[in-house]
C-alpha positions in Angstrom: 0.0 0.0 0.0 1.7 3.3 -1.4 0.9 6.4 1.1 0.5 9.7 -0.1 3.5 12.4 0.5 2.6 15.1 2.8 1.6 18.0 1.3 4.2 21.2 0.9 3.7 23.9 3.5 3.1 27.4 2.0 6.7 28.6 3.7 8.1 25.3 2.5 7.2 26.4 -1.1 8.6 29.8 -0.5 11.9 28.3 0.6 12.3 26.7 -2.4 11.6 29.2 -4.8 14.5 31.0 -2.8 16.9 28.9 -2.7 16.5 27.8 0.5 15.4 31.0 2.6 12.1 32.0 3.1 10.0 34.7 1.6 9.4 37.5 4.2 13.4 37.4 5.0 16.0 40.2 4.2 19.5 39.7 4.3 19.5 41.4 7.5 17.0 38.9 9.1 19.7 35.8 8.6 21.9 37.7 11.1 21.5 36.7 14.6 18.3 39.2 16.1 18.9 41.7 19.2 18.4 45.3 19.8 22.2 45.4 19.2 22.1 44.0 15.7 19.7 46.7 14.5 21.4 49.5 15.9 24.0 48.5 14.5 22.6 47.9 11.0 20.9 51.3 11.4 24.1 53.0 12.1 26.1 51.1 9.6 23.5 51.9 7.1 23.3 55.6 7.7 26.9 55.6 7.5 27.3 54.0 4.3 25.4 56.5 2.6 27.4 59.1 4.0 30.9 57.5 2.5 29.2 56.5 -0.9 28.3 60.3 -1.0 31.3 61.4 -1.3 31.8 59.6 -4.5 30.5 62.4 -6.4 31.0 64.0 -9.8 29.9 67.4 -11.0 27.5 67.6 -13.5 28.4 70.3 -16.0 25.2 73.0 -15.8 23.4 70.7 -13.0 24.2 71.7 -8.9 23.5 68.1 -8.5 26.4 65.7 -8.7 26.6 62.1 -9.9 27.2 60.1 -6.4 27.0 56.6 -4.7 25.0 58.1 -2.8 21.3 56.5 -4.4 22.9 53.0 -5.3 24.2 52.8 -1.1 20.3 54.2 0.3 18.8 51.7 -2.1 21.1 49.0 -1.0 20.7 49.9 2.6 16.7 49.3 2.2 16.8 45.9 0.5 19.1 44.5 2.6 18.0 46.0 6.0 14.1 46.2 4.9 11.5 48.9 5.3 11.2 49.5 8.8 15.4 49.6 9.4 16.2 51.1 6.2 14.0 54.1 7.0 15.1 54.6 10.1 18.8 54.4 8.9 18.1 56.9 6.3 16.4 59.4 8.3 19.3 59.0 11.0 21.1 60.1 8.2 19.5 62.6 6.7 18.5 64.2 9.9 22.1 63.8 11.0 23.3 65.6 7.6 20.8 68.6 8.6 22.3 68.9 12.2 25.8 69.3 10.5 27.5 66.1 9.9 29.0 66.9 6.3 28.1 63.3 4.9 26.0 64.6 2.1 27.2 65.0 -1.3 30.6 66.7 -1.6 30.9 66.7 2.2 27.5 69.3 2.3 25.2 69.6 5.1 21.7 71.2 5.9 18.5 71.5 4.3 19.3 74.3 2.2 21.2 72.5 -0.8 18.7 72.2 -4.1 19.9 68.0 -3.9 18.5 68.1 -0.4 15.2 66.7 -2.0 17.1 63.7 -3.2 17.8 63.2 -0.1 14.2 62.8 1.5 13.4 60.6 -1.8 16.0 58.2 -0.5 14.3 57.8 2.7 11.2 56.9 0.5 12.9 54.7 -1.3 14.3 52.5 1.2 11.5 51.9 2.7 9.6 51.0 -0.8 12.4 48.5 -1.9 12.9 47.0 1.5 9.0 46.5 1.4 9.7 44.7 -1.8 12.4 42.6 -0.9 10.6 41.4 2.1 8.6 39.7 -1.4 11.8 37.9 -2.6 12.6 41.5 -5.0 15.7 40.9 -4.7 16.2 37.2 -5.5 16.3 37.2 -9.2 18.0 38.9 -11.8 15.0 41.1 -13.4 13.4 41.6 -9.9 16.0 43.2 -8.6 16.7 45.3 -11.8 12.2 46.4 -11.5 13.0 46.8 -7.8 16.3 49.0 -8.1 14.6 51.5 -11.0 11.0 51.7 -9.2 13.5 52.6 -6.1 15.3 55.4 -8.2 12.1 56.7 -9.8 10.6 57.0 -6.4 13.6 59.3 -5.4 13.1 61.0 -8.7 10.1 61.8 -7.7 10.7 63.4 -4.8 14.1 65.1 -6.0 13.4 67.2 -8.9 10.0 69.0 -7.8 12.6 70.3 -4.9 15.5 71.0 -6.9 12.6 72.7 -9.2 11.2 74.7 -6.3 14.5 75.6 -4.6 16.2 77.0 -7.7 13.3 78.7 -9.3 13.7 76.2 -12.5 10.7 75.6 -14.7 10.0 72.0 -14.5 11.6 71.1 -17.9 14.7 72.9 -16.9 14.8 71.0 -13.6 14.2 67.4 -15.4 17.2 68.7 -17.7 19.4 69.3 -15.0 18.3 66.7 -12.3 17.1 63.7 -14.0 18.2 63.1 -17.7 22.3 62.9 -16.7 22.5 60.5 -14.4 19.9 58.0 -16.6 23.5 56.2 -17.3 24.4 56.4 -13.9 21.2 54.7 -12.9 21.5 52.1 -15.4 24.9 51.1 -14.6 23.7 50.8 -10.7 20.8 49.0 -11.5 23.0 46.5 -13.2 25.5 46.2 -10.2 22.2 45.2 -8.3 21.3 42.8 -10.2 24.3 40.8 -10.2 25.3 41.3 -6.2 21.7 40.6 -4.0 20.9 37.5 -6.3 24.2 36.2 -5.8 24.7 37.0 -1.9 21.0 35.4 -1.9 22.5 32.4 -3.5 25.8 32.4 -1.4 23.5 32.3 1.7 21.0 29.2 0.1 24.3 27.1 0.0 25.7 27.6 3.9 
């Protein structure tokens, strides 16, 4: 007499389509959990953004350089996830405005026209780090849609202000804050792809 096999469980399912790690995980969440660990992700988070910003180069008729600064807040949110990666991004960003120079070019304070990028980024993190909670990040082209719906959403955010702040019309400010750095974006988008798959895939083989 043959007996039926039991019947996958809906997380079992989900760890398989992953490669071994649930959906509803982060890369943060395989860490071991305290207080401690979050703190410290929040801080290391907040402080990555602040070094990738000053990898920044000026854009010729734009006061918005090209930085790390977008590819590191976007990182920070998939791999911390929504809740962490906003906090870590309004510790930044709040830190910037109390005088830390960490934003781009070593700036600080609200005043700067990029400062809208900045409060896109917070968005942001907390949009993709909502998505990768869905396994976003686990396959190539998901992590490409999750990385450009996570720029656009900063975008968003960053060229009304830049157009507000400076006084540009709002083709002047797309001109200047958006259409140079669509390579930028691209190439970022691509280093995505290739490194949260892969650590996804390093971590399904421990």
């Amino acid at each position: 007499m043959s007996t039926a096999a039991p019947a996958a469980l809906p997380q079992d399912l989900d760890s398989a389509r992953s490669g071994g790690t649930p959906i509803g995980q982060v890369l943060a969440d395989l860490l071991p959990s305290s207080r401690v660990r979050d703190a410290a992700l929040v801080l290391g988070g907040a402080a990555l953004t602040g070094i990738a910003a000053q990898i920044a180069v000026p854009v010729p008729g734009s006061p918005v350089p090209v930085t790390g600064q977008t590819f590191a807040a976007l990182l920070v949110g998939t791999s911390l996830g929504a809740g962490r990666g906003l906090v870590a991004l309004t510790l930044y960003a709040l830190a910037g405005v109390a005088g830390v120079p960490w934003f781009a070019e070593g700036g600080s304070g609200a005043g700067a026209p990029s400062f809208g990028y900045v409060l896109g980024m917070m968005l942001a993190a907390t949009v993709v780090g909502a998505l990768a909670r869905r396994g976003a990040d686990r396959g190539v082209w998901r992590t490409a849609g999750t990385m450009i719906l996570g720029e656009a959403v900063i975008y968003a955010v960053g060229v009304p202000y830049l157009a507000l702040s400076t006084g540009m019309s709002a083709s002047a400010a797309i001109a200047a804050g958006l259409t140079p750095f669509l390579i930028g974006d691209a190439v970022k988008a691509a280093l995505a792809m290739g490194a949260l798959p892969a650590a996804w895939k390093l971590v399904g083989k421990r």
